[in-house]
N, C-alpha and C positions, 0 to 999 in steps of 0.2 A: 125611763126611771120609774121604778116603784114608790112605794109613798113615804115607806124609809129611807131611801136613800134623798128624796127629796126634802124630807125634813134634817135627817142629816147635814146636808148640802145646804140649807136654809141657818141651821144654826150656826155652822162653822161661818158662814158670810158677816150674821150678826156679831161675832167674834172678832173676826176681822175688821171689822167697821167700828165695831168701841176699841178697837188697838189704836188705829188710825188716829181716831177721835185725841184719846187720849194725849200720844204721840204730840200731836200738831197741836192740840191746846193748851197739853199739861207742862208748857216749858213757859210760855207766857204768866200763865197762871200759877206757878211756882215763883217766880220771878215778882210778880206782886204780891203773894201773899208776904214772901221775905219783906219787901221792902215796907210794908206794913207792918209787918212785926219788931222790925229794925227802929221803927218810928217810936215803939211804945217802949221801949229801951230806957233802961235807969238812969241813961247818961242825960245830961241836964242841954240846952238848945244853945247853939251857938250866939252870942249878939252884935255879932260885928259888919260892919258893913263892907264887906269886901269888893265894893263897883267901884270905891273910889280909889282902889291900889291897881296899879299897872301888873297886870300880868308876868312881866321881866322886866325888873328895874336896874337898869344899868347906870352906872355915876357918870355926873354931866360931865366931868372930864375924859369920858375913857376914850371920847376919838379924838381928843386934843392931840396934838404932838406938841412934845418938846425940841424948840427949835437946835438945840445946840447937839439932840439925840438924833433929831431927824436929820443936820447934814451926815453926823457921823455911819448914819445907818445907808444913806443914800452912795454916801463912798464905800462903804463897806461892800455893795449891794453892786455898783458899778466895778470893781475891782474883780466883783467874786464874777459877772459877768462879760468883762474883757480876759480874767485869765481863764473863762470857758473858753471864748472863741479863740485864743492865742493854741488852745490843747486842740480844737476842733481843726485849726490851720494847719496841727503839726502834722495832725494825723493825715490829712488831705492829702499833705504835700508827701508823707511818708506810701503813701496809697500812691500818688503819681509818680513816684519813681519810681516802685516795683515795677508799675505797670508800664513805665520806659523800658526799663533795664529788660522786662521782658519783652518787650516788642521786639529789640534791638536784638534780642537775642535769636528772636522767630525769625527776623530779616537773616540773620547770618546762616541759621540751618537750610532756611529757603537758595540761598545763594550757593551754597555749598550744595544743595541737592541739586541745583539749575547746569553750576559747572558740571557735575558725576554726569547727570543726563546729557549733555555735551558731549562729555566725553563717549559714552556710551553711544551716542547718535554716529559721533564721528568712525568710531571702532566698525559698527555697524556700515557705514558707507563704503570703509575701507575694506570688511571683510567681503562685501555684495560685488565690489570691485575686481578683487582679488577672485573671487568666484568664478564672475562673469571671462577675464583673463584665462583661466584655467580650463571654462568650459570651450573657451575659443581654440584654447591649445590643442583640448585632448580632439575637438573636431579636427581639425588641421592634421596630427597627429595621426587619426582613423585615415584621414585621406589619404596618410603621405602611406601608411600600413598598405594598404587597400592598393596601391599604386605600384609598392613594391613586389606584395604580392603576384600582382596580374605579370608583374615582369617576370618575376620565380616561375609561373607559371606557363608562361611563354617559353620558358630555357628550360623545361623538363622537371621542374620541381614539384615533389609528391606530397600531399600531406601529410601522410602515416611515418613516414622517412623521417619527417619534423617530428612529429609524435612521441619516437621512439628514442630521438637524439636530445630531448629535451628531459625524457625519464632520466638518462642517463647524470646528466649534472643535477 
């Protein structure tokens, strides 16, 4: 840095340093000058002794109860809290039947989808059954072909003969 820019740089620091200053001192020191000025004020000094008044004075009665207000207010009070829990009961119990009626309801769907699938099992065994039957036939069926066959062909039977007699129907 040159020498102006250092004196520069020097000045603008001292700038900021009495802002600072200012800043942080001048809010205290505004704050006292007021209240000094405040002091010399035309209004005349207060002379009362205010140590000996309670800060919030409340009347020696006010946490008394009146006995004939205090039962009425405790049955008041009782009533308004058994007919809560009587609404609390209603609703409970209204809550617990839903949730019967629906259970009762999920057991029935369940039962009715147990039978289907039953039934569905049973169809299934009986068509595996029926299957197995069929496939015994049509073997049995090739043998008995096959048998017949070799006889056809033993007695001079051609197959092209078959062929052509079979276009025909």
């Amino acid at each position: 840095m040159n020498r102006r820019q250092r004196r520069a740089f020097m000045v603008l620091m001292w700038t900021v340093g009495f802002c600072l200053i200012g800043y942080i001192g001048g809010r205290p020191l505004y704050w006292h000058l007021n209240e000094s000025l405040s002091a010399v004020s035309s209004c005349a000094p207060c002379h009362c002794d205010c140590s000996l008044e309670p800060l919030l004075s409340l009347p020696d009665d006010c946490m008394k109860q009146d006995p004939e207000e205090g039962e009425g207010s405790e049955r008041r009070f009782t009533e308004l809290l058994s007919q809560e829990v009587r609404q609390k009961e209603a609703i409970a119990e209204e809550k617990q039947r839903i949730a019967d009626t629906t259970l009762l309801e999920a057991k029935k769907l369940a039962s009715q989808y147990q039978k289907e699938a039953d039934k569905c099992n049973s169809g299934m065994e009986t068509c595996e059954e029926a299957r197995e039957r069929a496939e015994a036939a049509l073997v049995n069926q090739m043998k008995e072909t096959a048998l017949w066959e070799l006889r056809a062909r033993q007695r001079g039977w051609k197959e092209s003969a078959f062929k052509i007699s079979r276009a025909h129907f």
